[in-house]
Biopython code that builds the backbone (N, CA, C, O; Angstrom):
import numpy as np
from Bio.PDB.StructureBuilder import StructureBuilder

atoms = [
    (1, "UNK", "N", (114.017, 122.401, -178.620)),
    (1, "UNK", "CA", (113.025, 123.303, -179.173)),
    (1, "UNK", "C", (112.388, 122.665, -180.399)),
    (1, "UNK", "O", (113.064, 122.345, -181.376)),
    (2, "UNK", "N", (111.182, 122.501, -180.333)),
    (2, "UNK", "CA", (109.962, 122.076, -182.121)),
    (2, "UNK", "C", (110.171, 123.094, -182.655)),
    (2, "UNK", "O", (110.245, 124.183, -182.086)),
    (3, "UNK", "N", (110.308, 122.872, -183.913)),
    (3, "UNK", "CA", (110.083, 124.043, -184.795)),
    (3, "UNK", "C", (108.670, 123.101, -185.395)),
    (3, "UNK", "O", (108.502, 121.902, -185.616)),
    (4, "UNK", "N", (107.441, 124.818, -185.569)),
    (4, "UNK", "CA", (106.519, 124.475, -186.205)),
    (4, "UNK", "C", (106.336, 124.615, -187.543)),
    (4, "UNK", "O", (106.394, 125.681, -188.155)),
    (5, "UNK", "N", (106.085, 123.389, -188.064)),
    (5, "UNK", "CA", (105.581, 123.342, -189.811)),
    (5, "UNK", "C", (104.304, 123.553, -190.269)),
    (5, "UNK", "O", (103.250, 123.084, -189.839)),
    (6, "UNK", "N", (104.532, 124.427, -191.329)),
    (6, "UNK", "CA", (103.531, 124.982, -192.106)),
    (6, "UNK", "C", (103.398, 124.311, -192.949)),
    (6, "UNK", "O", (104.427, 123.914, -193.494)),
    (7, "UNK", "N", (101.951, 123.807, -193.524)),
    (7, "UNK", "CA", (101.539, 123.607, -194.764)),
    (7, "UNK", "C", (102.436, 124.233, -195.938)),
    (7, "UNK", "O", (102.621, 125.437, -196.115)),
    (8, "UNK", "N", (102.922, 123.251, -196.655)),
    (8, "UNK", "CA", (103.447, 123.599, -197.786)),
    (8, "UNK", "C", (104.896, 123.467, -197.417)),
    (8, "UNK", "O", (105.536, 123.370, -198.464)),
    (9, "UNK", "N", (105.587, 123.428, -196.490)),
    (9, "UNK", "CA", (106.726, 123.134, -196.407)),
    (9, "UNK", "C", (107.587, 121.997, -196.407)),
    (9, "UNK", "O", (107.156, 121.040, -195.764)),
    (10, "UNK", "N", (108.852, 121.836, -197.043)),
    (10, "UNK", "CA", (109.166, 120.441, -196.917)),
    (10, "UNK", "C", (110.351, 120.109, -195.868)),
    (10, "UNK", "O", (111.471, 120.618, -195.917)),
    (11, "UNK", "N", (109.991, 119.340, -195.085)),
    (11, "UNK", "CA", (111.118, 118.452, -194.464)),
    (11, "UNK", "C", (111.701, 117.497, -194.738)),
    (11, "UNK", "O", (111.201, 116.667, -195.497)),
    (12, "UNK", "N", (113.048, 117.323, -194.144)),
    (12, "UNK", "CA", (113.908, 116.248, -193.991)),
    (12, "UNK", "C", (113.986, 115.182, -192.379)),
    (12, "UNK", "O", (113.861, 115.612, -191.232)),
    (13, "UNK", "N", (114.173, 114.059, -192.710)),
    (13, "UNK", "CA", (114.726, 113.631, -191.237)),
    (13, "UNK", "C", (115.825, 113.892, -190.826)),
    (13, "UNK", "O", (116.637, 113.837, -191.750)),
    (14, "UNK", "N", (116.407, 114.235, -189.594)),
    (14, "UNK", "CA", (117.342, 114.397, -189.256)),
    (14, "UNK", "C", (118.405, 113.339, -189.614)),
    (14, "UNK", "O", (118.210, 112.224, -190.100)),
    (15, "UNK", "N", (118.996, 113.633, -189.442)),
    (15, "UNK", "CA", (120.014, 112.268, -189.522)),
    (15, "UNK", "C", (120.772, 111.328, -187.995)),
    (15, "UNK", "O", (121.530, 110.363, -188.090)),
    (16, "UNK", "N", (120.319, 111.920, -186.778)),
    (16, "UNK", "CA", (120.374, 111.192, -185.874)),
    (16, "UNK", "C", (118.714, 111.060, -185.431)),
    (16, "UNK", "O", (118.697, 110.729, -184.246)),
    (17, "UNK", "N", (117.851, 111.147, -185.759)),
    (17, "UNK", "CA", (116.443, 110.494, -185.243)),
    (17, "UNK", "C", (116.619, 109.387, -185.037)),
    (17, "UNK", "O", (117.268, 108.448, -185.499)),
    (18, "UNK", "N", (115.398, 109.766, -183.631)),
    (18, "UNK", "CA", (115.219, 108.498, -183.024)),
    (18, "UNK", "C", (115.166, 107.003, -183.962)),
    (18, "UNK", "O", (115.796, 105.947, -184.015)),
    (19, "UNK", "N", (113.721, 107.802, -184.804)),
    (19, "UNK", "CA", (113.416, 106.523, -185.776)),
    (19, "UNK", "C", (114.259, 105.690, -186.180)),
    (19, "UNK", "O", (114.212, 104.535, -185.756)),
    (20, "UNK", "N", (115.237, 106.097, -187.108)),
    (20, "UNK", "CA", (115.876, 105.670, -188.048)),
    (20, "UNK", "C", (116.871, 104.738, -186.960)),
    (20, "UNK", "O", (117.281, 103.680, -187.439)),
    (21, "UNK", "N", (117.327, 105.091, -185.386)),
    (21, "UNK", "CA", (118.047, 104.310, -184.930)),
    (21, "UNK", "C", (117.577, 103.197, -184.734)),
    (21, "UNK", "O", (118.249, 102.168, -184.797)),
    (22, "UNK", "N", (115.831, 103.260, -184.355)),
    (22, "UNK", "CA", (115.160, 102.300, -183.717)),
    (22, "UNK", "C", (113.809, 101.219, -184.264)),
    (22, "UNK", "O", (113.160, 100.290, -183.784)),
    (23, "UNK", "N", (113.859, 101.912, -185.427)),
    (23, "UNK", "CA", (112.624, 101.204, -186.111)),
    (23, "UNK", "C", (112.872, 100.627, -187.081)),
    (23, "UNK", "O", (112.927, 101.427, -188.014)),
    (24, "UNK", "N", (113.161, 99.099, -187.551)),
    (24, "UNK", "CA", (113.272, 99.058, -188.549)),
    (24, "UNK", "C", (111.591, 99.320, -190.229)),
    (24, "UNK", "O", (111.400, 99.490, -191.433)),
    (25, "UNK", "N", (111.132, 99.198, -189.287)),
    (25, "UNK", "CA", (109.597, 99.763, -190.100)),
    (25, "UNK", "C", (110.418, 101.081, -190.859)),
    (25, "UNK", "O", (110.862, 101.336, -191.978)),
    (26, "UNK", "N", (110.328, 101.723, -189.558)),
    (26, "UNK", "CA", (110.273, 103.457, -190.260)),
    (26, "UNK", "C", (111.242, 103.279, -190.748)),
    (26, "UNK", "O", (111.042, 103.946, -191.763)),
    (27, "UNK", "N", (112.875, 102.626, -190.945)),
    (27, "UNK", "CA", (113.671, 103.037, -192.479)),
    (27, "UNK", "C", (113.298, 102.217, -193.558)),
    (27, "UNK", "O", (113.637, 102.680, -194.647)),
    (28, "UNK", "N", (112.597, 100.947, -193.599)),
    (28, "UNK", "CA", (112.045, 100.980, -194.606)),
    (28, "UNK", "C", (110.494, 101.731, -195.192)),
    (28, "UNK", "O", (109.905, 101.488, -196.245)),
    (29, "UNK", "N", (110.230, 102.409, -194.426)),
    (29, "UNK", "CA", (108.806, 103.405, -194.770)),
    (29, "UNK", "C", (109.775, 104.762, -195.815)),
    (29, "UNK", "O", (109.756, 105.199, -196.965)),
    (30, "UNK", "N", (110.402, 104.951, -194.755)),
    (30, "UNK", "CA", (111.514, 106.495, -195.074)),
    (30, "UNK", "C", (112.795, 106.436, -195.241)),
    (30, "UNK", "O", (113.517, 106.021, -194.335)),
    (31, "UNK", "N", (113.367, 106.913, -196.626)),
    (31, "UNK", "CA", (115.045, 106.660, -196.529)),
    (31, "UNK", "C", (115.340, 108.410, -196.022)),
    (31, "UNK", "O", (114.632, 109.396, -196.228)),
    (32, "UNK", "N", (116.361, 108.320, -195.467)),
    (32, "UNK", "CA", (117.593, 109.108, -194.499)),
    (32, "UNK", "C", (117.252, 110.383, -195.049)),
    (32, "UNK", "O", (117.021, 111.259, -194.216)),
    (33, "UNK", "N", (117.159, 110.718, -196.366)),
    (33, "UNK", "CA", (117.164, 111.743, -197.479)),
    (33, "UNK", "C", (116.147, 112.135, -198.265)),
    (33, "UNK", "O", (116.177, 112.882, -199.243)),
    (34, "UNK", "N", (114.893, 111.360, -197.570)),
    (34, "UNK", "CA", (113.456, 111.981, -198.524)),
    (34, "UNK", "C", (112.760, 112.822, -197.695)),
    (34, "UNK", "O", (112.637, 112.694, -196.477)),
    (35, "UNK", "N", (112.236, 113.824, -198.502)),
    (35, "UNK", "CA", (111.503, 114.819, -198.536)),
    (35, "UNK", "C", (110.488, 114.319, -197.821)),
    (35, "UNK", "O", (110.286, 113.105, -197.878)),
    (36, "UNK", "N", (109.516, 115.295, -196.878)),
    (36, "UNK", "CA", (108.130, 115.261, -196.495)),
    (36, "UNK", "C", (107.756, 116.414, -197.028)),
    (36, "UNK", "O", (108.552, 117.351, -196.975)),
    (37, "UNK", "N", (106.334, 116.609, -197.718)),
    (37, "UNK", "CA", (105.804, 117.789, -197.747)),
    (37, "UNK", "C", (104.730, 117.500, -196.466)),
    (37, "UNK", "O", (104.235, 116.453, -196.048)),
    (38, "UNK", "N", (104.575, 119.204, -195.950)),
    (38, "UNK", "CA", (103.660, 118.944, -194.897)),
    (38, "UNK", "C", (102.454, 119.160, -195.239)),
    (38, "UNK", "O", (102.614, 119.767, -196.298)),
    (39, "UNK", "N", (101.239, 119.075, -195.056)),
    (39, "UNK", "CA", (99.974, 118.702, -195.666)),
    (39, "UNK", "C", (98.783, 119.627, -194.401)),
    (39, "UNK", "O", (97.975, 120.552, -194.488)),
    (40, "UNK", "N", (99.180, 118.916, -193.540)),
    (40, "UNK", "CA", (98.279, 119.803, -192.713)),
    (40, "UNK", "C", (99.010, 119.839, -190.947)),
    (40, "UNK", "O", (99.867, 119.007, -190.650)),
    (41, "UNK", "N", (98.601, 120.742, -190.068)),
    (41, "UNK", "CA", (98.915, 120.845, -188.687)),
    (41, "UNK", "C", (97.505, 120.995, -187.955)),
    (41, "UNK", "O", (96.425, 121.535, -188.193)),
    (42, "UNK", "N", (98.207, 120.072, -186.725)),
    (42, "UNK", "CA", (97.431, 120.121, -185.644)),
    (42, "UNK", "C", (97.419, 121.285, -184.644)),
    (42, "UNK", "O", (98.411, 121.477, -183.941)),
    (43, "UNK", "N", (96.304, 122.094, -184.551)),
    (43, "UNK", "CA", (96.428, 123.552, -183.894)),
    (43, "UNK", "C", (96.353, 123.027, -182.630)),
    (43, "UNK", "O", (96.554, 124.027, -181.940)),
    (44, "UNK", "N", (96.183, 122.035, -181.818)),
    (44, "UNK", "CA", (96.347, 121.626, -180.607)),
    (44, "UNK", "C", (97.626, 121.143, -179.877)),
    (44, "UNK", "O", (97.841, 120.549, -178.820)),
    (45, "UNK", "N", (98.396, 121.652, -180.892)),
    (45, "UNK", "CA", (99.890, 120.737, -180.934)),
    (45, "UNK", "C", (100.837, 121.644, -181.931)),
    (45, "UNK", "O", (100.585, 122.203, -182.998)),
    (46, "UNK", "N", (101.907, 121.563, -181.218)),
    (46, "UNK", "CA", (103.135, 122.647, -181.682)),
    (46, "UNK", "C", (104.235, 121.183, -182.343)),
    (46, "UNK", "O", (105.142, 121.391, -183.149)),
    (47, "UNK", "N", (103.968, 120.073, -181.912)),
    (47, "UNK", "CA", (104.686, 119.039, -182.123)),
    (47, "UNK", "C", (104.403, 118.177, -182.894)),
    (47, "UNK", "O", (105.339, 117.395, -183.058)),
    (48, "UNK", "N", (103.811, 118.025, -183.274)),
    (48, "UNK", "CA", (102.493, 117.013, -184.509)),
    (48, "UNK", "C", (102.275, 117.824, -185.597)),
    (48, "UNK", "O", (101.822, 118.968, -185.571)),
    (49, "UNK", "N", (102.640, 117.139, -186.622)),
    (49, "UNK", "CA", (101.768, 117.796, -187.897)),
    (49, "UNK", "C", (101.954, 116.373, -188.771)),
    (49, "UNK", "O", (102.798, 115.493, -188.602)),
    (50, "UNK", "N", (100.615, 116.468, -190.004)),
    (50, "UNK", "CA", (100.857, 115.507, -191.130)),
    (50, "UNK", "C", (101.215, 115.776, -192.502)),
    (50, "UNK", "O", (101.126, 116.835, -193.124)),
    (51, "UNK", "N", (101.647, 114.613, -192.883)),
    (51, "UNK", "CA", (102.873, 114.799, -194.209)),
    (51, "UNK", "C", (102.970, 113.798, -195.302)),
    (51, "UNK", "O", (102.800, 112.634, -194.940)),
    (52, "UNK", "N", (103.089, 113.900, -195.940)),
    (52, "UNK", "CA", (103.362, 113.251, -197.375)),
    (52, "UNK", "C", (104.864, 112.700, -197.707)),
    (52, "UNK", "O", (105.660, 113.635, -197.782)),
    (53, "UNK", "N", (105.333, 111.677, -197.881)),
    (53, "UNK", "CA", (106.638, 111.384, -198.000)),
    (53, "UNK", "C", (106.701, 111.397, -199.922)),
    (53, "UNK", "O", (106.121, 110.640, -200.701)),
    (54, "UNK", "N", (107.623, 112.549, -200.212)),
    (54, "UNK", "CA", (107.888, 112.890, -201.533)),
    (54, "UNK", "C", (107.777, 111.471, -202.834)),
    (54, "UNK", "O", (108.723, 110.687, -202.753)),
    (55, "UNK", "N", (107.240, 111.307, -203.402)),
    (55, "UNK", "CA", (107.286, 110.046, -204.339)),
    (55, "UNK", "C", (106.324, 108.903, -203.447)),
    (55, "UNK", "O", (106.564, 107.696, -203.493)),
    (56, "UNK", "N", (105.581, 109.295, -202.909)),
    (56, "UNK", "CA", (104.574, 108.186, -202.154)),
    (56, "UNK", "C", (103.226, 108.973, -201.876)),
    (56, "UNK", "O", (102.725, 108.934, -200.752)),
    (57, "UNK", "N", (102.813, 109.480, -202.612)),
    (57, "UNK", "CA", (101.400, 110.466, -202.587)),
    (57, "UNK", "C", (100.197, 109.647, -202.148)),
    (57, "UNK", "O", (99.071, 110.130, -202.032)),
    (58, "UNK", "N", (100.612, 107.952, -201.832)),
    (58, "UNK", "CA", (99.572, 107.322, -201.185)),
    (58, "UNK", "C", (99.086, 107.642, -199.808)),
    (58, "UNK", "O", (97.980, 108.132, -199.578)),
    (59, "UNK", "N", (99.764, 107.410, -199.123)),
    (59, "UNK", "CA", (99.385, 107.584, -197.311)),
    (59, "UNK", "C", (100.167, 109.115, -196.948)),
    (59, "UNK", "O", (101.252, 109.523, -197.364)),
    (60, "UNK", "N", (99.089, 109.848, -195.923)),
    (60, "UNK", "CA", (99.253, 110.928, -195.165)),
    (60, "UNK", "C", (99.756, 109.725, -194.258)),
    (60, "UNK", "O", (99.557, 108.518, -194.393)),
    (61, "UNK", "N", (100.677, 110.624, -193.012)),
    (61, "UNK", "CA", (100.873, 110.058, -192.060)),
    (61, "UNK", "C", (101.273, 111.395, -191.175)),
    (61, "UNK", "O", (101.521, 112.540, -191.552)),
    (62, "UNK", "N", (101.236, 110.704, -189.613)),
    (62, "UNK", "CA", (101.576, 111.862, -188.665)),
    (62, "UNK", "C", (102.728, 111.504, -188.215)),
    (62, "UNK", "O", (103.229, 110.398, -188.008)),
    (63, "UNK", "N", (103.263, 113.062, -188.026)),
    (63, "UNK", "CA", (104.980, 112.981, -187.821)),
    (63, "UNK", "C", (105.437, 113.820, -186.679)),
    (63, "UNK", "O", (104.857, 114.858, -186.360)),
    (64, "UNK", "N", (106.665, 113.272, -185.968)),
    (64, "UNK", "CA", (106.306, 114.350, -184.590)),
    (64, "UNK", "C", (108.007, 115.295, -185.415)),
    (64, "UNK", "O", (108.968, 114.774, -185.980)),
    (65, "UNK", "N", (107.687, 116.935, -185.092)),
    (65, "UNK", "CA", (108.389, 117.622, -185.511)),
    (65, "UNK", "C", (109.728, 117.571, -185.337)),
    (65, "UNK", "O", (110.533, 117.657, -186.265)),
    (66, "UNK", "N", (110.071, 117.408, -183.958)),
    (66, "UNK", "CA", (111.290, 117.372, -183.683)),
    (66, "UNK", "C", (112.330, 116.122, -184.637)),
    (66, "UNK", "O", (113.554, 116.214, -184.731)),
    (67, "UNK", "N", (111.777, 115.392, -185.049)),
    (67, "UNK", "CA", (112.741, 114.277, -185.561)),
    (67, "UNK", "C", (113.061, 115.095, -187.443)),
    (67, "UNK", "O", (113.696, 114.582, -188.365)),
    (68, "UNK", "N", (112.350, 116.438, -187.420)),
    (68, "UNK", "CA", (112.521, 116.734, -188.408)),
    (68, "UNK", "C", (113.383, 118.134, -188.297)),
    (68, "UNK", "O", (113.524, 118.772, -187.253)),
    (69, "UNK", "N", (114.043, 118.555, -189.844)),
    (69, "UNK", "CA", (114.825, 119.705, -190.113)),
    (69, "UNK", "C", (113.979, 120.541, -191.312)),
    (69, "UNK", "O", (113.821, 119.935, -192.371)),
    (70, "UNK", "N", (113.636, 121.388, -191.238)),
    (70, "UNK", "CA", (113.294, 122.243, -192.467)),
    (70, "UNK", "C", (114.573, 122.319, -193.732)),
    (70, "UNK", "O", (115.776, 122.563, -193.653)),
    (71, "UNK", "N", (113.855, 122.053, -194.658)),
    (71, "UNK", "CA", (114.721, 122.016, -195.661)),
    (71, "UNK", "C", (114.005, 122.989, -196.599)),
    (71, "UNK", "O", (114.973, 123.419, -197.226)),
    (72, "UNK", "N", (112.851, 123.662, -197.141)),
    (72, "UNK", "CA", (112.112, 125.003, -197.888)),
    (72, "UNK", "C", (110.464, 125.106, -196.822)),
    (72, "UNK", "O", (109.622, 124.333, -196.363)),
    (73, "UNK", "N", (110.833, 126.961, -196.866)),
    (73, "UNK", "CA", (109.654, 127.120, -196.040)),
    (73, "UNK", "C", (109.067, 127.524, -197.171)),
    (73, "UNK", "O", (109.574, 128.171, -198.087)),
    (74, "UNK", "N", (107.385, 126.896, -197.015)),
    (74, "UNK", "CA", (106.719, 127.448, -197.945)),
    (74, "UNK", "C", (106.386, 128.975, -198.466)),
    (74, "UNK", "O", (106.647, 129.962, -197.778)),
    (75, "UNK", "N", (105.948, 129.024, -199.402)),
    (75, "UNK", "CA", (105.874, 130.511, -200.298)),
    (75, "UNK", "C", (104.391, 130.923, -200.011)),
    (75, "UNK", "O", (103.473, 130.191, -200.381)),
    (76, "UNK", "N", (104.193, 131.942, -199.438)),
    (76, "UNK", "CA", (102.979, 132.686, -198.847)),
    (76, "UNK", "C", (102.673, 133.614, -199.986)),
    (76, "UNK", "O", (101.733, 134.405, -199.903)),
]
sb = StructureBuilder()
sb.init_structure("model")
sb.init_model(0)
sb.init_chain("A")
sb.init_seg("    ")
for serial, (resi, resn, name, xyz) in enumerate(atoms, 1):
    if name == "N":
        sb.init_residue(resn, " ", resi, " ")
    sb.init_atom(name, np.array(xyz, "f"), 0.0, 1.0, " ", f" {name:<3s}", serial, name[0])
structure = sb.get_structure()
């Protein structure tokens, strides 16, 4: 099951994602334990949204949900 992210919320990576088994890019892009804030969602897609990796306010990037855990839902 995706859980869908809202703007303003922050995620974690899981700790068995794919990524982290298989990319060495993505663990040096992302350590195990940093924050994403989410930035914006794709309304065409329950599985896609883009995000901000906490302490790197340079690059948006797109992230597929499932490799993620909610860690604070945003405040409405």
């Amino acid at each position: 099951m995706n859980m869908v992210f809202k703007v303003g919320d922050l995620v974690r990576l899981k700790k068995d994602s794919w990524w982290v088994k298989r990319s060495q890019t993505f663990r040096e892009m992302i350590a195990g334990d940093s924050l994403v804030l989410v930035t914006d969602s794709l309304e065409e897609s329950d599985r896609f949204f883009y995000g901000i990796i906490c302490g790197d306010s340079s690059k948006v990037h797109l992230w597929s949900s499932d490799q993620f855990d909610l860690v604070q839902e945003a405040v409405q």
